[in-house]
N, C-alpha and C positions, 0 to 999 in steps of 0.2 A: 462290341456288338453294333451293326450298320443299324440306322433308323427306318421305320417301316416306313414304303414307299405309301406316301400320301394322293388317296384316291384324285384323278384329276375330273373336274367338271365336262361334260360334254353335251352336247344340247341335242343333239338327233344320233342316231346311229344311219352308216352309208346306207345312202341308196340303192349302190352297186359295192357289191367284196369282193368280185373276183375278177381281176383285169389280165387279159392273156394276148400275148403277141399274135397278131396276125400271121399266119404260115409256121407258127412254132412246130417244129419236128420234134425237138431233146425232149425226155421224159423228167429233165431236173424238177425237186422239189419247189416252189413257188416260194418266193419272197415273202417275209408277214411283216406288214406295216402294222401293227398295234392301232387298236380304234382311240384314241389319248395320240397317239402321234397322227395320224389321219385328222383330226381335227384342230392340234398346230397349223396344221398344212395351208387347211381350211382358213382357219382364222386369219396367218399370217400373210398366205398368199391370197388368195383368194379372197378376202374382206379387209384385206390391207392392214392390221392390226399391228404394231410395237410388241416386240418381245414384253416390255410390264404388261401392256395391255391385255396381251394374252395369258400371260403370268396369273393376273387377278382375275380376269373372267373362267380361266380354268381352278382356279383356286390354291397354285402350287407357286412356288420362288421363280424368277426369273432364271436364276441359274439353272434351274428343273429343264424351262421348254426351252433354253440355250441348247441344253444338252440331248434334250430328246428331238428336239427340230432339228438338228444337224444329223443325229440317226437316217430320221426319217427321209431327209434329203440321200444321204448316199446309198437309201433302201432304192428309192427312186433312178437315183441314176447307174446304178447297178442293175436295173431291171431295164434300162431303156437303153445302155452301152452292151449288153450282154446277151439281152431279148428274153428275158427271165418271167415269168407271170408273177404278180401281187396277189396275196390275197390277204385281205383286211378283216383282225379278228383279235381278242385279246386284249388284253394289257391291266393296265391299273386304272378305270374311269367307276364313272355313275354317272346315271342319266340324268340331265337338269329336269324341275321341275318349276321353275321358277314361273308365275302367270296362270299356272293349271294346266301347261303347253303339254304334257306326259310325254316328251321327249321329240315331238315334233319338229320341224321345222320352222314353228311358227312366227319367227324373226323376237323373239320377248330375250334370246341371252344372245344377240350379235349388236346389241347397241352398242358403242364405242361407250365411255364418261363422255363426252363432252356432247354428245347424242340424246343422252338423257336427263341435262339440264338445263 
């Protein structure tokens, strides 16, 4: 029996979910990036963060956002080699509440460790 997937931390939910190619004609189904892989994304690309790093501020194994950040990338380039639409929704997360921030934006779960000593 597989072990239950362990909820990952997430600090806001997107601002925008649904990204659609410019001039799309196909009627294909849209891509779903998972909101838990959308904030890998977040994290690693975009705020520069180490696989641990994001490991522990999400609250799952390293091996976890190895394996769900690499998803999430060929969601990505499947959608931008193919002209496919995203839409971001789903997954295994909970919202942080760490500060009283109620899921905001409010920068209280993007400190790096070494940020906040």
């Amino acid at each position: 029996m597989p072990r239950p997937r362990k909820c990952r931390r997430v600090c806001g939910m997107p601002r925008v979910r649904v990204f659609v190619p410019q001039g799309q004609t196909s009627q294909q189904e849209p891509l779903v990036l998972t909101v838990d892989q959308y904030e890998m994304l977040r994290l690693m690309d975009l705020e520069g963060y180490t696989q641990e790093e994001c490991a522990r501020q999400m609250g799952v194994a390293r091996t976890t956002v190895q394996a769900d950040y690499n998803a999430a990338r060929r969601i990505l380039a499947q959608a931008l080699v193919h002209g496919r639409s995203i839409l971001i929704e789903g997954g295994e997360y909970t919202l942080c509440t760490a500060h009283s921030c109620g899921g905001r934006r409010c920068g209280c779960c993007h400190k790096k460790k070494e940020d906040s000593q």
